[in-house]
N, C-alpha and C positions, 0 to 999 in steps of 0.2 A: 512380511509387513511392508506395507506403502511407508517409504520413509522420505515422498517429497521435500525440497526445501526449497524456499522460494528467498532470492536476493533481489532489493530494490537498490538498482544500481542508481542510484543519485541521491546528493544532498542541494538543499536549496540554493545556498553559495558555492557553487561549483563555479570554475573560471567560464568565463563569457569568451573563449579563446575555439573555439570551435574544436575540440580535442576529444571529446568523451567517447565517441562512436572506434577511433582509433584507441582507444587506450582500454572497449571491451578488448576488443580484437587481439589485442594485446595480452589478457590478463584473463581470457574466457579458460583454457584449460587448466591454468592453474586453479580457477572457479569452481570448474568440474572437480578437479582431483581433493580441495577441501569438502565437498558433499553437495556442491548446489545441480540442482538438474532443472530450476525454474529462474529464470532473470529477467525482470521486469523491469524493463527502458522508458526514458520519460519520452513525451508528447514528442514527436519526431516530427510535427509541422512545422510551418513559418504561423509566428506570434507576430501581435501586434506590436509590441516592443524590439522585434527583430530578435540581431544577435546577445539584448540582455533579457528575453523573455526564456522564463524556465518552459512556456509550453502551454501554461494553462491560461492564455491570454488568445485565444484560439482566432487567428486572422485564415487563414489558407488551409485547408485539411489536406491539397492536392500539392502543394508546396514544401518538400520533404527536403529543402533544403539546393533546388535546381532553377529557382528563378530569381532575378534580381526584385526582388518588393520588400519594404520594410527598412530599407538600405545596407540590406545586405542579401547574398544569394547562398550561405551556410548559416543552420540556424545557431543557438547557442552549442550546439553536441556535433554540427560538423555537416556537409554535405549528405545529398542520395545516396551517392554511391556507395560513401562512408556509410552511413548505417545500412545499406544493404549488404558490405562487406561483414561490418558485425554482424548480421543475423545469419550469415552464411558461417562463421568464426564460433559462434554457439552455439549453432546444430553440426558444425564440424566435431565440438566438444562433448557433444552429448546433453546439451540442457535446450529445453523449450524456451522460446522468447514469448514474454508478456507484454504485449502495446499496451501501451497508458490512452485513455480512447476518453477525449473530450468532448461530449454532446451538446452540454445544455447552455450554451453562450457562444458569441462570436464579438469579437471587440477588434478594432480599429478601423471602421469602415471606412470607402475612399468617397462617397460622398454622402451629403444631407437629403432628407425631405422634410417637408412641411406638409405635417398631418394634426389631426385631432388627436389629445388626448385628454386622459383626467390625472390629476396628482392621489396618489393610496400612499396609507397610512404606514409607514417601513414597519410599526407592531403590530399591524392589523391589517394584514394586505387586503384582504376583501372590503375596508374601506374604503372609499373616498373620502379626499381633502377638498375637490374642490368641481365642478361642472368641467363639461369635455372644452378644454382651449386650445386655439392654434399653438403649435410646437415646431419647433427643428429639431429635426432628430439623425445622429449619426447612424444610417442603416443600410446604407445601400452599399453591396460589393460587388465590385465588377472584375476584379483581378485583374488589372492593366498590365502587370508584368509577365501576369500567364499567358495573355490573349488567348482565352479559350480553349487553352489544352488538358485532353482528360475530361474536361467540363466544363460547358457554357451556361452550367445554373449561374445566373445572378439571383441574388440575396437583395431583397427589399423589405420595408416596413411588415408587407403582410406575412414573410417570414415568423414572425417575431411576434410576440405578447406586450415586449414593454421594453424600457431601457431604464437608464437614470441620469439624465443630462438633457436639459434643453439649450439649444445653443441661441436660444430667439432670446431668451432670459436669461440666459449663461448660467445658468441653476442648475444645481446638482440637486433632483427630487426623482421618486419613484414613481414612474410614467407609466399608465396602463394604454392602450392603446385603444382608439377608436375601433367599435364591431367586435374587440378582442374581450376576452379576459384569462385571466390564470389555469394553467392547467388542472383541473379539477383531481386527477387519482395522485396524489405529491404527499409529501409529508404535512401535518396542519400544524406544526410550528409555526409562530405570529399569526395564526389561521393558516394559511397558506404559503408553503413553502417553494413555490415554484421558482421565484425570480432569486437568483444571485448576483448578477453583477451582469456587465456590458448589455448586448442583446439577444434577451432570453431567447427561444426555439420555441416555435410553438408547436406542439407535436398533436395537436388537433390539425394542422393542415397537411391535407394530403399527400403535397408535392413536397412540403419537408420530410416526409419519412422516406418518399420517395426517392427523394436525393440520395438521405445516411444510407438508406438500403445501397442505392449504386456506388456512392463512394467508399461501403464498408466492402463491395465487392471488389472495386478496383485496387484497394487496400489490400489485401488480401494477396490478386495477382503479381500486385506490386512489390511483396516482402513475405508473402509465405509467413507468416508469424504465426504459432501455438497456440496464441491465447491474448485475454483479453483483462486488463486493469481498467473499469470503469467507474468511473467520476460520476460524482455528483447524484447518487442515484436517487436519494430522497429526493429531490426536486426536478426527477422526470417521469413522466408517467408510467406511473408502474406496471403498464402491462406493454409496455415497445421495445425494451431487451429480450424479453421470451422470443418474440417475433425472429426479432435483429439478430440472436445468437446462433437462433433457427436456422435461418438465410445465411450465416457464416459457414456451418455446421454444412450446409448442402455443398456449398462452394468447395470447402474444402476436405469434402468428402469423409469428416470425422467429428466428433465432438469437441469444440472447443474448452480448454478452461477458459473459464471466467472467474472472477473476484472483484465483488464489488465494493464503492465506498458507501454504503450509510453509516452517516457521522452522526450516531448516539449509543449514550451511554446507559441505555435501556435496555436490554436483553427482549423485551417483548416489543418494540419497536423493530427490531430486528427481524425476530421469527415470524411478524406479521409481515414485514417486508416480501420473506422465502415466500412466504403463504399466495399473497399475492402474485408473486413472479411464478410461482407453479417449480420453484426449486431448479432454477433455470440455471441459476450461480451459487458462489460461496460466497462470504460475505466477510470484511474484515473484522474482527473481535474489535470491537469498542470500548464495549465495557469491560474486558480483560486486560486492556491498554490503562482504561481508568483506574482500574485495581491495582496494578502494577502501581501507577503515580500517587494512588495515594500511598499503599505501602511503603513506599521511596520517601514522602515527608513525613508519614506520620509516624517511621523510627518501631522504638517498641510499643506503641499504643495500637500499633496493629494486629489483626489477629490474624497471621500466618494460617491458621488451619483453614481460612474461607474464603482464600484467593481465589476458588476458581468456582464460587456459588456464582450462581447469577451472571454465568458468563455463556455467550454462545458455545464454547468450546466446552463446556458442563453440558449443554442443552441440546445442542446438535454438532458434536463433534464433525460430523460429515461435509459439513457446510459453513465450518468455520475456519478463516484465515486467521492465526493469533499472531500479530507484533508486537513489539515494544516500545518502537517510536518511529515515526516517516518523516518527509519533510516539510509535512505541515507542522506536526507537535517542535520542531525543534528549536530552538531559541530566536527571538522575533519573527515569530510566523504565527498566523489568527487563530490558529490553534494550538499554541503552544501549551503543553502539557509536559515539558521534558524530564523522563527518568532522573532522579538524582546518580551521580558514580558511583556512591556505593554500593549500590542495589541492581547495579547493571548484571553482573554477574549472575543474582538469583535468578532477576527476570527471563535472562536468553537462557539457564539451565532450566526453568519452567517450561518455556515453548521448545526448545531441544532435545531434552533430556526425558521428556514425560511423556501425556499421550494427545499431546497436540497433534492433529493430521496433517496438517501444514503450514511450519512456521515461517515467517519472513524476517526475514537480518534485514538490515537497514544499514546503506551504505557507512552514512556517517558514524555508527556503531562499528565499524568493520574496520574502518579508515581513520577515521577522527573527521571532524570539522574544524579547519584550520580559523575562519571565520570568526569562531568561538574557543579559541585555543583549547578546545573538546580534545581529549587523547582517542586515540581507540579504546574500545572495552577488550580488556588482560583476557585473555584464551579461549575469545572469540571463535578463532578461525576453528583451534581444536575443539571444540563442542560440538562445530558442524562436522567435523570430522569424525569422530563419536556418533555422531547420531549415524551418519549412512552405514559406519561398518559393523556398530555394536547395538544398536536401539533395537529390542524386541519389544512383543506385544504383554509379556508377561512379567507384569508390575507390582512389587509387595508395598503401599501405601502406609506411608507415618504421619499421615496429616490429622495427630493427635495432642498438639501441643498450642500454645498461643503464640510463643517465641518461634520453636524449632520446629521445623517438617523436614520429611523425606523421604526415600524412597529405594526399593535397589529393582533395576531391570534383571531379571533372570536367565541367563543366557549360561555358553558355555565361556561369554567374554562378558562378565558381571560387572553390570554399573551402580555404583552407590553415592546419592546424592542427599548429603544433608544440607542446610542451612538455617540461620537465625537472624533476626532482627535485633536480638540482644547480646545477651552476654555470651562466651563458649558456650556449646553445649555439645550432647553427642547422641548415638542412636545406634545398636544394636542387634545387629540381621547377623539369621545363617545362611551362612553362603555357600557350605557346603564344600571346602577346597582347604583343610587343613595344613596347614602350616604356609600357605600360600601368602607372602604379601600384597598387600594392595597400596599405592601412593598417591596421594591427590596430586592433580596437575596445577593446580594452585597454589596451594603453602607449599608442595614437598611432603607435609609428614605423611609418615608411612603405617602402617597398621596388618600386624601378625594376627593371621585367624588360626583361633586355636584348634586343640586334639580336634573340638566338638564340630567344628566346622563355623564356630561363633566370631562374629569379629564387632569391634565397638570404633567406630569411625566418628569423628569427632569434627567439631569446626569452632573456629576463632570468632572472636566476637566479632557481632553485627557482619560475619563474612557467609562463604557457600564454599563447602569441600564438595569435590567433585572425585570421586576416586573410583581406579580400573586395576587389574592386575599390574604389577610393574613389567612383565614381557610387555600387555598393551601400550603402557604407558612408554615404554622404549619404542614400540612399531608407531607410533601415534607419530613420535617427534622426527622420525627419520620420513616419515609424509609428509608432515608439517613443518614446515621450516618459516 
């Protein structure tokens, strides 16, 4: 059985101390040895905000932390070299590295132009507000600190579709550009989903794809990385990743993963996305993430048995990434959606424990978010430890109840996972191993399977028992420390 796991190493408030690239390096084999074989690093460029940009503030794509621009020459995660060391530190360890890969914006340019544009309506982007007027507009990148190493693209107006700032009128409004308009194949949220924030890409021009193409190459030679975490995919045209991944894939003489972001909570938004791209990537569970959060508020008025209708991981298992929360969902962040604690536990034995194809932990789940004095989520580490030694394909399903579901994996090292949203309850499998006990890693209680091979495993209110043979349970904790 494919039992990938993929870790996104960062949370939003992580220190601005230049440290994270030493502290995989650090902490990758122990990564390995709980179950991860995929690690997904954030933006590894110089941002517009320097050393306090998480990354998706995309100023330099060639700036990995080796020039002085932004006012500083490490970015928030630490020098070149340093994260070239970590990528070297977790393929030492046996796990693929996933670049975080920012397309669709570049923000802090180093100087203005004055061009035409027209102001569009931010709910109705295919609007206009107003006739084409003189503008200043932040667009032009020259990289002064790089002086043209690696690449002398400069970055101007015609790059780009639009911004949101005129500096003639010091107005913050939604600028389309003269000659331009919004990329047409995007999500049609507000109409038109193309533009997010700084200055959009316009992937209708030739010498922009031109560019991503050579810089995804030099990329590539430059850090050898596995795979690819792509941003923003609903608002870039959907058919320049089949291309782009193509052109990675020749390079590097293999198939890359990919996992993309489209941010909805639609399940056919999704599979029309795959449709589109020709199944070029997998895609993060959305709607799997939403079901989780509302489960998490809505206590017992949920119905446990239909967590995973209308989820991509229901629908095309293959091509589904399922998390629980990233660092966008997590407390003040624009999409915040955050798991409640209690529910933490059900959620990650959902995407770990079942037949998710590959789930992602999420650092501040792993860790805590010190930020939001967030603990870590209780036996964590050990569920991903479970999954790589004991997860089989052959799963007996209890998704029979409103409160309580579960399940047991069939092996010759049997997993039985109940849970509720309400009161105690319990649940009933033959397991086949009489008189053998089994102990959840969570409460401790223990549970004697009888002559028949029957055992009734059981869970405390509104909790998730998680239970393995007790030898497992003893080999489990002597790995897991």
């Amino acid at each position: 059985m494919n039992k990938t796991t993929l870790i996104q190493y960062f949370e939003w408030y992580l220190a601005n101390d230049g440290s994270l690239w030493r502290q995989v390096c650090q902490n990758a084999k122990k990564l390995a040895n709980i179950g991860f074989d995929k690690i997904w690093l954030p933006p590894a460029y110089k941002g517009a905000s320097g050393k306090n940009d998480v990354g998706y503030g995309v100023y330099d794509m060639y700036d990995l932390g080796e020039f002085d621009q932004k006012g500083t020459i490490p970015t928030k995660y630490g020098t070149k070299r340093e994260y070239q060391q970590a990528i070297d530190a977790c393929h030492q360890a046996g796990m693929a590295v996933i670049a975080d890969i920012v397309f669709n914006h570049r923000m802090g340019a180093d100087a203005k132009e004055t061009i035409q544009a027209r102001q569009m309506d931010w709910n109705h982007r295919e609007h206009a507000l107003s006739d084409e007027e003189t503008v200043e507009v932040w667009t032009k990148y020259t990289f002064p600190g790089r002086n043209g190493k690696y690449s002398d693209f400069i970055w101007n107006w015609d790059c780009f579709d639009g911004t949101d700032y005129d500096a003639l009128s010091k107005r913050n409004e939604l600028l389309e550009f003269n000659t331009k308009q919004w990329d047409e194949n995007v999500s049609h949220e507000d109409d038109n989903f193309d533009y997010i924030m700084g200055d959009d890409l316009d992937f209708s021009n030739p010498k922009v794809v031109e560019e991503l193409y050579r810089w995804g190459k030099w990329y590539w030679q430059m850090c050898r990385v596995d795979g690819y975490r792509l941003d923003a995919c609903k608002s870039i045209d959907f058919s320049f990743f089949e291309g782009w991944l193509r052109s990675q894939g020749e390079i590097a003489h293999t198939t890359p993963f990919a996992v993309g972001e489209y941010w909805s909570g639609n399940v056919d938004d999704l599979n029309q996305y795959l449709n589109h791209c020709n199944h070029c990537m997998t895609l993060f569970d959305v709607p799997l993430h939403f079901h989780l959060f509302d489960a998490s508020n809505s206590y017992d008025r949920y119905n446990m048995s239909t967590i995973f209708q209308g989820t991509l991981s229901q629908q095309q298992p293959e091509y589904a990434v399922a998390f629980v929360d990233n660092h966008d969902t997590q407390p003040g962040q624009a999409l915040q959606s955050w798991i409640q604690g209690w529910f933490k536990s059900h959620a990650y034995a959902l995407i770990l424990l079942y037949r998710c194809k590959v789930p992602c932990v999420f650092y501040g789940d792993l860790y805590g978010i010190d930020h939001d004095h967030i603990d870590p989520v209780p036996h964590l580490a050990q569920m991903c430890w479970i999954r790589k030694h004991y997860l089989q394909e052959d799963i007996e399903d209890r998704f029979d109840d409103w409160h309580c579901i579960g399940w047991m994996v069939k092996s010759e090292h049997p997993i039985v996972v109940v849970m509720t949203n309400s009161y105690g309850n319990q649940k009933t499998f033959h397991v086949g191993m009489p008189q053998e006990t089994f102990k959840d890693i969570i409460t401790g209680n223990e549970v004697r399977i009888d002559e028949n091979g029957n055992g009734t495993f059981v869970c405390r209110d509104g909790q998730c028992g998680i239970y393995l043979r007790q030898a497992d349970v003893q080999k489990m904790k002597e790995e897991v420390k």
